[in-house]
GUPA-201172 format. One record per atom (N, C-alpha, C): x negated, y negated, z negated. Coordinates in steps of 0.2 Angstrom, whole numbers, padded with zeros to 4 digits, always signed. Atoms other than C-alpha are relative to their C-alpha. Example, Ala and Ser with C-alpha at 12.3 -4.5 7.8 and 13.67 -1.06 7.14 Angstrom:
<pamars>
-0004+0006+0000-0062+0022-0039-0004-0006+0000+0004+0006+0001-0068+0005-0036+0004-0005-0003
</pamars>
This chain:
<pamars>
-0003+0005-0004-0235+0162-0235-0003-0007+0000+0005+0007-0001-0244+0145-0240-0006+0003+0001+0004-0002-0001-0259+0155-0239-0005-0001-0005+0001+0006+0006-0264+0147-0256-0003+0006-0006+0003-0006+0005-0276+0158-0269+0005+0000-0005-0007-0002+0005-0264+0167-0280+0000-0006-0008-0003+0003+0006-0268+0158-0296+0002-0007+0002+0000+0008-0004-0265+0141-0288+0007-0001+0004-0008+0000-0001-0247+0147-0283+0003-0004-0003-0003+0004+0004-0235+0136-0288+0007+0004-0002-0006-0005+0002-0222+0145-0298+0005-0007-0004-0006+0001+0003-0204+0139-0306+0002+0004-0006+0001-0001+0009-0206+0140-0326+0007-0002-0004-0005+0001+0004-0192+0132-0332+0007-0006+0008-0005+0005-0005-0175+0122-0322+0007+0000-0005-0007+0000+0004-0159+0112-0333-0001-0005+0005-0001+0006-0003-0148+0100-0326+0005-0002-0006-0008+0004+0004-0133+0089-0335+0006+0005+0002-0007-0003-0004-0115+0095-0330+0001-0007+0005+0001+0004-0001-0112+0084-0318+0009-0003+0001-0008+0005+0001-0095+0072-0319-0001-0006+0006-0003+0004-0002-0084+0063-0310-0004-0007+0001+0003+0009-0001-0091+0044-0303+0005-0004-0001-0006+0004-0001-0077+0035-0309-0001-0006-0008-0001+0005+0006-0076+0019-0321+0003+0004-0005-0005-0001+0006-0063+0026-0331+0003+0005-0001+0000-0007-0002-0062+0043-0328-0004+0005-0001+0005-0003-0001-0078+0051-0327-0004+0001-0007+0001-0004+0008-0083+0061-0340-0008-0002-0004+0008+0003+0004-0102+0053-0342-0001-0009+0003-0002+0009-0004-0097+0034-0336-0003-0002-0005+0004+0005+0003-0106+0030-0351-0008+0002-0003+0008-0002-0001-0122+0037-0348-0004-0004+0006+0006+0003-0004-0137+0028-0340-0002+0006+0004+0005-0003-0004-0146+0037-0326-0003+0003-0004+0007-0001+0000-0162+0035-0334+0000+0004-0008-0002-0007+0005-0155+0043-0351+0001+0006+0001-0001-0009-0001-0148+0059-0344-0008+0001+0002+0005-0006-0003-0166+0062-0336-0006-0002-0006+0003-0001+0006-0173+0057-0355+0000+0007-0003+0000-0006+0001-0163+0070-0361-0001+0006+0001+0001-0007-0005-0166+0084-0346-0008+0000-0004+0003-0001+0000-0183+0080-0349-0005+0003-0007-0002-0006+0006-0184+0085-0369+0001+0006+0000-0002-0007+0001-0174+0100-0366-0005+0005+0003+0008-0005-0003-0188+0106-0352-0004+0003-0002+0005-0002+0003-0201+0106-0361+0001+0005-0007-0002-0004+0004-0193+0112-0375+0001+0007+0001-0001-0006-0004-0186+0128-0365-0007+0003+0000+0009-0004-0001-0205+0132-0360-0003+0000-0006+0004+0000+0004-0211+0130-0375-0006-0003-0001+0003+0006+0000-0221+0115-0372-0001-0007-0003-0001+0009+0003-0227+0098-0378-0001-0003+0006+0000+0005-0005-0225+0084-0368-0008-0001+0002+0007+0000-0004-0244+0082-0368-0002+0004+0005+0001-0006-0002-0246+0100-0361+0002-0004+0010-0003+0001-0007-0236+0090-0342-0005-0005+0000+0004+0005-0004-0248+0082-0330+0003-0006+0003-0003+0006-0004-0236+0072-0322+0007+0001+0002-0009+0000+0001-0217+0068-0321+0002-0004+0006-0002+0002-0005-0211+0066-0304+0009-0001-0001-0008+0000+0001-0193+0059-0302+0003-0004+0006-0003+0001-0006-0184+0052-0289+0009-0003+0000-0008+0001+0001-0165+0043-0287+0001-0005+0007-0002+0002-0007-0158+0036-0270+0000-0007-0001+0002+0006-0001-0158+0019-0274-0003-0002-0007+0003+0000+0007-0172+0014-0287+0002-0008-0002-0002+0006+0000-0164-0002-0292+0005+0000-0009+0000+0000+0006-0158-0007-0309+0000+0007-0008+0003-0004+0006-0157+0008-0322-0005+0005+0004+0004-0006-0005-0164+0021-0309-0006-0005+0001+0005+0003+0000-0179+0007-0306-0006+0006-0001+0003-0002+0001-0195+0017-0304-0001+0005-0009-0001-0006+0007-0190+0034-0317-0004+0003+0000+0003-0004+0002-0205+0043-0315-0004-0003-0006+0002+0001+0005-0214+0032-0327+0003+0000-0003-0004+0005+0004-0202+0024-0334+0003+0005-0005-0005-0005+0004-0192+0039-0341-0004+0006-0002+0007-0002+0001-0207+0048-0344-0001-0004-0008+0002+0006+0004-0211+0032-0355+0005+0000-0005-0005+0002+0004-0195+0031-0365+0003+0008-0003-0003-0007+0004-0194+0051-0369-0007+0002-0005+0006+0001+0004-0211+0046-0378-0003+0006+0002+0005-0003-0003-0221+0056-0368-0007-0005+0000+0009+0005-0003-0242+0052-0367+0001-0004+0003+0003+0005-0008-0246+0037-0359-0003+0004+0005+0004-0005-0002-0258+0050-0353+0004+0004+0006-0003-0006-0004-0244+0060-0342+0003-0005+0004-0001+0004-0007-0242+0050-0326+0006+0001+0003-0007+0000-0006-0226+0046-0317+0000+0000+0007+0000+0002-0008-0223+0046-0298+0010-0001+0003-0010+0001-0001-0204+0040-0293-0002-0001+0010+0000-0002-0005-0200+0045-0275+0007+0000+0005-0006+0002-0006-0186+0041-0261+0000+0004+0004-0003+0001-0012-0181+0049-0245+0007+0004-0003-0009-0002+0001-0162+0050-0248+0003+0005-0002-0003-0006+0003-0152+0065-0252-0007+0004-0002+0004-0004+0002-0168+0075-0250-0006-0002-0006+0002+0000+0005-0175+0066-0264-0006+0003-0007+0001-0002+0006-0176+0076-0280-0004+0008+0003+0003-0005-0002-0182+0090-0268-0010+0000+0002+0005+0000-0002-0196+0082-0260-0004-0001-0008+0004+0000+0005-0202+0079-0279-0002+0008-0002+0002-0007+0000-0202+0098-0278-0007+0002+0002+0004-0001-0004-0211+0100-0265-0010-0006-0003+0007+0004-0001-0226+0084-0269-0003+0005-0008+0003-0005+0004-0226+0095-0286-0003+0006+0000+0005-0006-0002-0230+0111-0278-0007-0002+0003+0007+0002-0003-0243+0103-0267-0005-0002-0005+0006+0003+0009-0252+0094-0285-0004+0005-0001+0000-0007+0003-0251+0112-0290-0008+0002+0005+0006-0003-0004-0260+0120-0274-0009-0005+0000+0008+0005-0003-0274+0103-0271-0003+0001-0007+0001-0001+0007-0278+0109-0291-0001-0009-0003+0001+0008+0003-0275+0090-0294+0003+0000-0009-0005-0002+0008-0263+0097-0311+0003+0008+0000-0004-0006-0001-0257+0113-0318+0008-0002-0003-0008+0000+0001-0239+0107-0325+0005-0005+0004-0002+0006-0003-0229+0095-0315+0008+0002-0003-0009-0001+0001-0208+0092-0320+0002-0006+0006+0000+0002-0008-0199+0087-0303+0007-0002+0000-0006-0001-0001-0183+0082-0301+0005-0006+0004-0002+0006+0000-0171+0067-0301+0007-0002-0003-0006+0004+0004-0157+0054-0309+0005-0002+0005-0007+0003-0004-0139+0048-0302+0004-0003-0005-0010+0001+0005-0126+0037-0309+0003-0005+0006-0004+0004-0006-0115+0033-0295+0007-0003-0002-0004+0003+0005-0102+0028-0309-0002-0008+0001+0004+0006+0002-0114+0013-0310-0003-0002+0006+0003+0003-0008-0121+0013-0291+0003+0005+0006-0004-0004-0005-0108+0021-0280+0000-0003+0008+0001+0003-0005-0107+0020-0261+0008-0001+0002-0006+0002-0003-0091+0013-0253+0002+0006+0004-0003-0004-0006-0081+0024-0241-0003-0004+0004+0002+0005-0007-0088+0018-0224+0001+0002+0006-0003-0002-0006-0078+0020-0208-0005-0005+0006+0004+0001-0006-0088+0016-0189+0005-0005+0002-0003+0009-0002-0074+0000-0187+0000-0003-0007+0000+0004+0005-0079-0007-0203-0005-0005+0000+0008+0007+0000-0090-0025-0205-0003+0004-0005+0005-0001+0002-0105-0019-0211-0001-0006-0007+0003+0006+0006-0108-0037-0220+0003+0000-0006-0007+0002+0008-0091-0037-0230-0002+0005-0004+0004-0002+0005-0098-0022-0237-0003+0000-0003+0006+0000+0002-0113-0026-0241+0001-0004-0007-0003+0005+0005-0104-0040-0251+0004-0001-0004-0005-0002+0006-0093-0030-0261-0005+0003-0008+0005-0001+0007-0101-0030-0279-0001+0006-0004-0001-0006+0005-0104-0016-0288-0004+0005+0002+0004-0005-0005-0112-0004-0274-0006+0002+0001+0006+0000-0003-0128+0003-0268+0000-0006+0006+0000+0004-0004-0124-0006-0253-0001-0008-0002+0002+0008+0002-0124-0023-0262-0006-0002-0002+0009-0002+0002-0143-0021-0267-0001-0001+0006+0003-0001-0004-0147-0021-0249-0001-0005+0004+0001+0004-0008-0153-0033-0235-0003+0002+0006+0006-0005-0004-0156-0025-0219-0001-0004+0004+0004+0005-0005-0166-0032-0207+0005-0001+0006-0005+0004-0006-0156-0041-0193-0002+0007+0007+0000-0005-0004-0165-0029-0181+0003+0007+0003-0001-0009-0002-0158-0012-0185+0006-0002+0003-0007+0001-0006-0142-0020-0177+0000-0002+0009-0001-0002-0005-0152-0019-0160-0001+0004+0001+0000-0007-0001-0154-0003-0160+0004+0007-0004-0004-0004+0002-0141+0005-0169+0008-0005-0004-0005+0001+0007-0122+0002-0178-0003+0002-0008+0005-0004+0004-0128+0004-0195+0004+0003-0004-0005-0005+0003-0111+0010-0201-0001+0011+0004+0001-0007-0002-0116+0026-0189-0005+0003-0002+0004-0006+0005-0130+0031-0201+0002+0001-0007-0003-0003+0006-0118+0035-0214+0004+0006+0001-0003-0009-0001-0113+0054-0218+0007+0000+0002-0005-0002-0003-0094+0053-0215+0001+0000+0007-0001+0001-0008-0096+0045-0198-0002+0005+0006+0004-0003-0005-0108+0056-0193+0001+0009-0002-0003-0005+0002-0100+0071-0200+0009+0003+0005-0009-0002-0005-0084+0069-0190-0003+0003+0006+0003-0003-0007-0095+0068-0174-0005+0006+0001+0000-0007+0001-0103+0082-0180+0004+0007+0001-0004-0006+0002-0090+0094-0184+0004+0000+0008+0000-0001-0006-0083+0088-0167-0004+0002+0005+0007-0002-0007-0099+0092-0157+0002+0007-0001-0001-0007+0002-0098+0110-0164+0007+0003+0001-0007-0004+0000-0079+0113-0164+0004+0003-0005+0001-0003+0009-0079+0115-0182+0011-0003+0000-0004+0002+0001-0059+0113-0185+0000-0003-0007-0002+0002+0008-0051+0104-0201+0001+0006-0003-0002-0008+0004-0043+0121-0205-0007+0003-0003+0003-0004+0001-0059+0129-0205-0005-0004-0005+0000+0003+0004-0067+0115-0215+0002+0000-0008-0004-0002+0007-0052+0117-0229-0003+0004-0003+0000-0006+0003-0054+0132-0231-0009+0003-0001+0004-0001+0003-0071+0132-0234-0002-0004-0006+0001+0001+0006-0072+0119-0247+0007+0002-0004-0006-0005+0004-0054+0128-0255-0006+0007-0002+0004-0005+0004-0069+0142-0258-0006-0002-0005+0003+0002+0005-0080+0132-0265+0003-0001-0005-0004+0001+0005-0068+0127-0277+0002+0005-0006-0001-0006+0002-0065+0145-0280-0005+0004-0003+0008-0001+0002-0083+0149-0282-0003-0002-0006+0001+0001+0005-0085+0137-0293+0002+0003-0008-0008+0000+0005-0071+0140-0304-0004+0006-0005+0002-0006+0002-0077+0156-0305-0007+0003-0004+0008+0001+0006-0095+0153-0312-0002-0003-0004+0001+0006+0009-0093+0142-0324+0005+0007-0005-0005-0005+0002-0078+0155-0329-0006+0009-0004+0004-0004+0001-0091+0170-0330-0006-0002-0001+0004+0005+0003-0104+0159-0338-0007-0001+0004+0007+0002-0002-0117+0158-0323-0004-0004+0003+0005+0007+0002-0120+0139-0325-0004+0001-0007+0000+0001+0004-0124+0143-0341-0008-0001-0004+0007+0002+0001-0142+0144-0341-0003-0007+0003+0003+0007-0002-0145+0129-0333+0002-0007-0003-0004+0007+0000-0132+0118-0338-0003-0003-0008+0004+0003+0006-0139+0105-0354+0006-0002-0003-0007+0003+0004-0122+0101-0367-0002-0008-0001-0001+0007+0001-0120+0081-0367+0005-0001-0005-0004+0002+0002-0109+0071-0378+0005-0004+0006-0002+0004-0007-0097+0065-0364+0008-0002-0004-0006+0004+0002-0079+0055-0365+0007+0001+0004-0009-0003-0004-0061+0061-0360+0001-0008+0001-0001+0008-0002-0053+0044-0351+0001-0003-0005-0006+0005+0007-0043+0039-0365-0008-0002-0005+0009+0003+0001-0062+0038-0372-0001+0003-0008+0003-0006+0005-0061+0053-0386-0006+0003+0004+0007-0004-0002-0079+0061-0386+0001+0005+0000+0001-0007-0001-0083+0080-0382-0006+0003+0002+0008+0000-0001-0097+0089-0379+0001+0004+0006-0001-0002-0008-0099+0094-0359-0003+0003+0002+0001-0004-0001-0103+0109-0356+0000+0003+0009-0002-0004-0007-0097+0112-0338+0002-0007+0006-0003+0005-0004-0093+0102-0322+0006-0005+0000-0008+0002+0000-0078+0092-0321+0003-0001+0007-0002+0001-0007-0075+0091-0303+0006+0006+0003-0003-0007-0003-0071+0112-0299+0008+0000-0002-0007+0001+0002-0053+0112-0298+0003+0009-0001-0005-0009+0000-0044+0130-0303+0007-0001+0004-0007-0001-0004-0029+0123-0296-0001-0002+0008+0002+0000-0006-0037+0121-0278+0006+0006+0005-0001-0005-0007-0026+0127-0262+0001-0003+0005+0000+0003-0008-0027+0126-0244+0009-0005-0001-0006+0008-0002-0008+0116-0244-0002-0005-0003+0002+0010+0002-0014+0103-0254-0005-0002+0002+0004+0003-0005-0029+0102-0246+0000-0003+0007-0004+0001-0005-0019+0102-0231+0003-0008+0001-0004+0006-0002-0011+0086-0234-0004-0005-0002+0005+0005+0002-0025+0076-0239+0000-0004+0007+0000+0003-0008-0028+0062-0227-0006-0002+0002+0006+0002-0003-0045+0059-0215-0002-0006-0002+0000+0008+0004-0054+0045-0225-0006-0003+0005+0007+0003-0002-0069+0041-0212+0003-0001+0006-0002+0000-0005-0059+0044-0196+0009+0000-0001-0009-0001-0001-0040+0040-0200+0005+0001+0007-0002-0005-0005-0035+0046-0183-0001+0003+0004+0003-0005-0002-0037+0062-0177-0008+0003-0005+0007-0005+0004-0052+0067-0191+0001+0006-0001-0001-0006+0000-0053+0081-0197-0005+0000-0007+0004-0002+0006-0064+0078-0214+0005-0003-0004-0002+0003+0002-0056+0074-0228-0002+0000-0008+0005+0000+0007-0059+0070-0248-0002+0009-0002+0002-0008+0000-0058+0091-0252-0008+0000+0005+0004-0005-0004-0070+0095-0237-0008-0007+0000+0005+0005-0001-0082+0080-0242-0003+0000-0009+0003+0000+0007-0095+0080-0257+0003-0005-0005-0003+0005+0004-0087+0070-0272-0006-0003-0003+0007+0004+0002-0098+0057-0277-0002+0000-0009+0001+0001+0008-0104+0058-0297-0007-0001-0001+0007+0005+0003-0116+0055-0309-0005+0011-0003+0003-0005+0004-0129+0070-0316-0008-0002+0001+0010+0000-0001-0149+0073-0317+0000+0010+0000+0002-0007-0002-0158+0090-0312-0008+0000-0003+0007+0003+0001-0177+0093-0316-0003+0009+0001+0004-0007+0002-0189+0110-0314-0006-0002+0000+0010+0001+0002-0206+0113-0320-0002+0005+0004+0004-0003-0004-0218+0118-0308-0007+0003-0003+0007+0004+0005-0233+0124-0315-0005+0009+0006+0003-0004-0007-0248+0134-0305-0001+0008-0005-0003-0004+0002-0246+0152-0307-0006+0004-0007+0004+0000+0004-0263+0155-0318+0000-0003-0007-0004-0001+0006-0255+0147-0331+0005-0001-0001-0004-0004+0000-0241+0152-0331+0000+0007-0004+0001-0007+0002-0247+0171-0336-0005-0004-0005+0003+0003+0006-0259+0161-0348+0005-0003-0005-0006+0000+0004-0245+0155-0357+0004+0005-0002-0003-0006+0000-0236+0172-0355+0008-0004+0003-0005+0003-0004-0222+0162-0346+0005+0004+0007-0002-0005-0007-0211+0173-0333+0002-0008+0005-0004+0005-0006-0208+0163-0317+0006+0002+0002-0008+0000-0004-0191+0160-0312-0001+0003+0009+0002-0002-0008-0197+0161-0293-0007-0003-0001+0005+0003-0004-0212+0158-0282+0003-0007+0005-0001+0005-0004-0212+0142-0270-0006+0004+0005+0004-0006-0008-0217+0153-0252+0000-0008+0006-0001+0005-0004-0213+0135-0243+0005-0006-0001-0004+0005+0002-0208+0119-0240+0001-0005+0005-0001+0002-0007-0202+0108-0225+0005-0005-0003-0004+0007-0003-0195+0091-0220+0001-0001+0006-0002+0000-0008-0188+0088-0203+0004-0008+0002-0003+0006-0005-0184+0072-0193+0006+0002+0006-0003+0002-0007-0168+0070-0181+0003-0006+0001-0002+0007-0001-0159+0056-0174+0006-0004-0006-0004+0001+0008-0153+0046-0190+0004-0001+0001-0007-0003+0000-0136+0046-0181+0003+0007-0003-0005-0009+0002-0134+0066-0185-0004+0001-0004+0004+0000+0008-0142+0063-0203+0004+0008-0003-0003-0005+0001-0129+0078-0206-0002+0007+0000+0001-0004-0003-0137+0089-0196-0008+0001-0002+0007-0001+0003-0154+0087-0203-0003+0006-0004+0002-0006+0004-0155+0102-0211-0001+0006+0002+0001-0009-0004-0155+0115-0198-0008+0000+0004+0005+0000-0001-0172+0107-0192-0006+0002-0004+0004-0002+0006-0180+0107-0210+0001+0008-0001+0001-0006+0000-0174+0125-0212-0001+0006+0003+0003-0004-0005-0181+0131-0196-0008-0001+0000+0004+0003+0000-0197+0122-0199-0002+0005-0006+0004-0003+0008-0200+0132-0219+0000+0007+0004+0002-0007-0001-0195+0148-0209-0006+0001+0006+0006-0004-0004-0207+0148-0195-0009-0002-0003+0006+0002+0001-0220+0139-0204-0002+0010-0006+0002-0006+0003-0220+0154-0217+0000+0007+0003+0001-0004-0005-0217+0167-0203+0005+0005-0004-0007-0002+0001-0200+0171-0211+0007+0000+0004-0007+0000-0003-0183+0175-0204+0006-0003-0005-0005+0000+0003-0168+0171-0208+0004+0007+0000-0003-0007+0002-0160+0190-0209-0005+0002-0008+0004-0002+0006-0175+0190-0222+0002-0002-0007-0002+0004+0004-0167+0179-0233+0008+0002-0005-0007-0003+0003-0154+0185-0247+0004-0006-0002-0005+0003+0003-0145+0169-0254-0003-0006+0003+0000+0007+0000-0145+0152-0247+0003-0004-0003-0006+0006+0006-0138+0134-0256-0004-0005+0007+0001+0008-0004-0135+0122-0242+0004-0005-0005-0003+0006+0004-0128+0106-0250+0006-0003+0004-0007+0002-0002-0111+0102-0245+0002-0006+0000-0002+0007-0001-0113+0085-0241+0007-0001+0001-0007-0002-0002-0099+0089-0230+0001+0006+0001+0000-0008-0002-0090+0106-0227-0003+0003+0007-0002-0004-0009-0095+0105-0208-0010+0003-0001+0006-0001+0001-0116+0106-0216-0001+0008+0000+0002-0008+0002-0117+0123-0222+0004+0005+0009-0004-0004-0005-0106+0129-0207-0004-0001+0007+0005+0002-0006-0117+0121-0194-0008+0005-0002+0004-0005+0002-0132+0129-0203-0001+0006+0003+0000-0008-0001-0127+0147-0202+0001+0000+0008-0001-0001-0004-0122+0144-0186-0007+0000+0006+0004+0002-0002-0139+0138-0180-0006+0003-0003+0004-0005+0003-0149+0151-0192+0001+0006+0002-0003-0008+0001-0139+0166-0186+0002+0003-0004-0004-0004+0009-0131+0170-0205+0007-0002+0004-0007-0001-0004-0113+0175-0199+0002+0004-0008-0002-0003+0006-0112+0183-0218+0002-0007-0005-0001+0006+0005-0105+0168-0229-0001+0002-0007+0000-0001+0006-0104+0177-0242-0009-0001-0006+0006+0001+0002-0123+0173-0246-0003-0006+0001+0002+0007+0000-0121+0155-0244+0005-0003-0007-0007+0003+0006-0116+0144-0259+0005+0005-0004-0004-0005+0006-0112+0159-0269+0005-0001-0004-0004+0003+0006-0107+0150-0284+0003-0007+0003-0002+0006+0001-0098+0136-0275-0007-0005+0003+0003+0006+0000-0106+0118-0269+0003-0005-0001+0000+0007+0002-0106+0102-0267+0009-0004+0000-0006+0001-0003-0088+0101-0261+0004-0002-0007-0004-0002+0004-0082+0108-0278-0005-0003-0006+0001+0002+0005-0095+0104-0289-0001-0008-0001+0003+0008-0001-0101+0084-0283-0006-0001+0003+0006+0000-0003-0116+0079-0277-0003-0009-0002+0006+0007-0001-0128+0064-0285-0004+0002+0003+0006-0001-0007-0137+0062-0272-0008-0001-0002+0008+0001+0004-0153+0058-0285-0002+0007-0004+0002-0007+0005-0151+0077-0292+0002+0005+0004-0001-0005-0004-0143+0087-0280-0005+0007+0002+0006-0004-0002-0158+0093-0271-0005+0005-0006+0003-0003+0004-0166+0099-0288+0006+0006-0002-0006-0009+0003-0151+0111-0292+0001+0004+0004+0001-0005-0005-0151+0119-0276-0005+0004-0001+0008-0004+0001-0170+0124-0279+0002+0003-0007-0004-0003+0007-0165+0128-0299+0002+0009+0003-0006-0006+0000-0150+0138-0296+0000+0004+0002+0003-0008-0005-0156+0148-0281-0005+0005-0003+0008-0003+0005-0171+0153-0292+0007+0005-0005-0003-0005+0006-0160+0160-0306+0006+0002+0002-0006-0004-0003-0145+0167-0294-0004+0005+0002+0002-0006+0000-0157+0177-0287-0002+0005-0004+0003-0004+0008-0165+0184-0304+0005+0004+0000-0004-0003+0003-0149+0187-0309+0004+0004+0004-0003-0005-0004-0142+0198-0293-0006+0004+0002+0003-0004-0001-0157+0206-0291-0004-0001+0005+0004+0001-0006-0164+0200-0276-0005-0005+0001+0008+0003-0002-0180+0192-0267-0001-0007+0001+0001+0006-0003-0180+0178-0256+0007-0005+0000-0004+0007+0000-0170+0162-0256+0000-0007+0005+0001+0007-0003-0168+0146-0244+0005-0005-0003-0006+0003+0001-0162+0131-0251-0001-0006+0005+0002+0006-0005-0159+0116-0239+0005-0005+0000-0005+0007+0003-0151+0096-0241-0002-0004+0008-0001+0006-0004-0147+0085-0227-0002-0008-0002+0001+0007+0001-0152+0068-0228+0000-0006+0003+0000+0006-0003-0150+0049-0223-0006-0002+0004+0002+0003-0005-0157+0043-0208-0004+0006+0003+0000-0005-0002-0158+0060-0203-0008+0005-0004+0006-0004+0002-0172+0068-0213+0003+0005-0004-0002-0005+0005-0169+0086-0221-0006+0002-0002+0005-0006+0003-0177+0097-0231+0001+0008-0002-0001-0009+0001-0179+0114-0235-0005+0004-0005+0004-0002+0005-0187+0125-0249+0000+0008-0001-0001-0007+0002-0192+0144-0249-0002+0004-0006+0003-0003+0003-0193+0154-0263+0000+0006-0001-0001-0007-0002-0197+0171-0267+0000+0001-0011+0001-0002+0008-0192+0180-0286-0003+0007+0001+0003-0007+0000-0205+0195-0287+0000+0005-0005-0002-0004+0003-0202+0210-0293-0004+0003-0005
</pamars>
């Protein structure tokens, strides 16, 4: 598919993430965890798991949505503070949600241009600590901007992008409502897809298969007794459509049709995989998790930044001269519930049952600096685990960029 001399494939050797918790002051189960901590930690355990020394990694790609105070430049930095060599090169990396992916993908390309044979890929989040405001299309932008605490207050935009756009309309609830409106996606039908994710979730943690991925943390019950955090804390077991029925539209208060339920909950986690090229890899005696068969980014108009995912994951399948019928599990990201359902609809997958298996973002959260790495992970080790071949995973992103990531577990 890349057409890339076999040893020089870039395989998936190793993938942990955190649990990922709640974004809340006072609530959230990792509220007193740093970003650049958790992805200290991830990145010990990695190497660990392989059976590696940190000298052994070429280069530590990381990525987080806004690089500003702890998140600041992570590829070195967290790299530098898990005392790794000087010698093992950082790269820190942006494009919005698709972030921690695109660290996947500049990791595979390293791999094939024989620039490195290890690379670890991923990205940090603490939206406890750098959270985004709810942001409705009749709101002052500037007041926003003004309220302390936020990503948004980090920011100054240039006076311009206000002649050529509102700039509350390049954020995901806005452009999620108008989404789901263009298509005709109902609320019901919205519910009742994040009410499955919730139940999916529920149900994989319950059958233990987060459980190779997930890394146990010391985390904090609100009253601020410690415990060790083994699991998400988002999935809810007592999830049902009436209750989610009477939630109320938080980005469109009249007539919407999204509401918290059918909208990713913001939290904190890190994710991270090791890439390494596939010649050593069997030098090591290392099993790959998967092959990486491809990898795509897509541009649409950064009003329907939502939407961006069905370009990027038409773009991985024609470049590799795959179908979609060829594909046994997909992991869209559940930014909103209307993403994955616009997807299928726009790929031809009319089977749900092989999207977001285990549940998404709905149910389990979505840092937006890690996301994209547990999509790639998870899909690698769902397939293993059911037996099957091919996987797409694909992330929606800000100012309309997606991505897309194909893998293949060979038999």
């Amino acid at each position: 598919m890349f057409g890339v001399d076999r040893r020089r494939e870039p395989v998936i050797v190793g993938y942990v993430r955190t649990p990922f918790g709640r974004a809340d002051k006072r609530a959230g189960f990792l509220r007193h965890w740093r970003s650049d901590d958790l992805g200290i930690h991830l990145l010990h355990e990695i190497v660990k798991r392989t059976r590696l020394e940190p000298r052994d990694v070429d280069e530590v790609i990381l990525g987080a949505v806004e690089l500003i105070g702890e998140q600041a430049h992570p590829g070195r930095n967290v790299a530098y503070l898990a005392d790794f060599p000087v010698e093992v090169t950082g790269l820190t990396v942006e494009r919005a949600c698709v972030t921690p992916m695109s660290a996947i993908h500049i990791a595979s390309m390293s791999v094939m241009c024989n620039m490195g044979d290890v690379y670890i890929a991923g990205g940090i989040d603490s939206m406890t600590h750098l959270g985004i405001p709810v942001m409705r299309a009749d709101m002052n932008l500037m007041e926003i901007i003004g309220e302390p605490g936020t990503l948004m207050s980090s920011q100054n935009p240039n006076p311009k992008i206000f002649e050529k756009v509102n700039p509350l309309e390049l954020t995901g609830g806005v452009a999620a409502e108008r989404l789901a409106e263009s298509y005709g996606i109902s609320r019901e039908r919205m519910d009742q897809w994040a009410h499955r994710s919730h139940l999916r979730a529920v149900a994989a943690h319950e059958e233990g298969r987060f459980r190779d991925e997930i890394v146990t943390l010391e985390a904090h019950l609100p009253d601020g007794t410690p415990f060790e955090m083994d699991r998400d804390q988002l999935p809810r077991s007592d999830s049902s459509l009436e209750k989610i029925a009477t939630l109320p539209t938080i980005f469109k208060p009249d007539g919407g049709r999204i509401n918290a339920a059918s909208s990713a909950g913001q939290a904190d986690g890190a994710a991270m995989v090791m890439v390494m090229a596939r010649e050593v890899a069997e030098r090591r005696r290392l099993v790959p998790l998967a092959t990486i068969r491809g990898a795509a980014v897509a541009g649409c108009d950064p009003t329907d930044l939502v939407y961006s995912a069905v370009p990027a994951s038409r773009k991985v399948l024609e470049r590799t001269g795959a179908r979609a019928a060829d594909v046994d599990l997909v992991e869209v990201n559940e930014a909103f519930a209307c993403a994955p359902i616009v997807v299928m609809k726009e790929l031809g997958i009319e089977d749900d049952e092989r999207v977001n298996a285990d549940g998404g973002a709905c149910a389990l959260g979505h840092p937006v600096g890690a996301t994209g790495a547990r999509l790639v992970g998870h899909l690698a080790l769902e397939l293993r685990r059911r037996g099957l071949r091919y996987g797409l995973a694909t992330i929606c992103g800000g100012y309309g960029q997606g991505g897309a990531t194909l893998i293949e577990v060979e038999r």
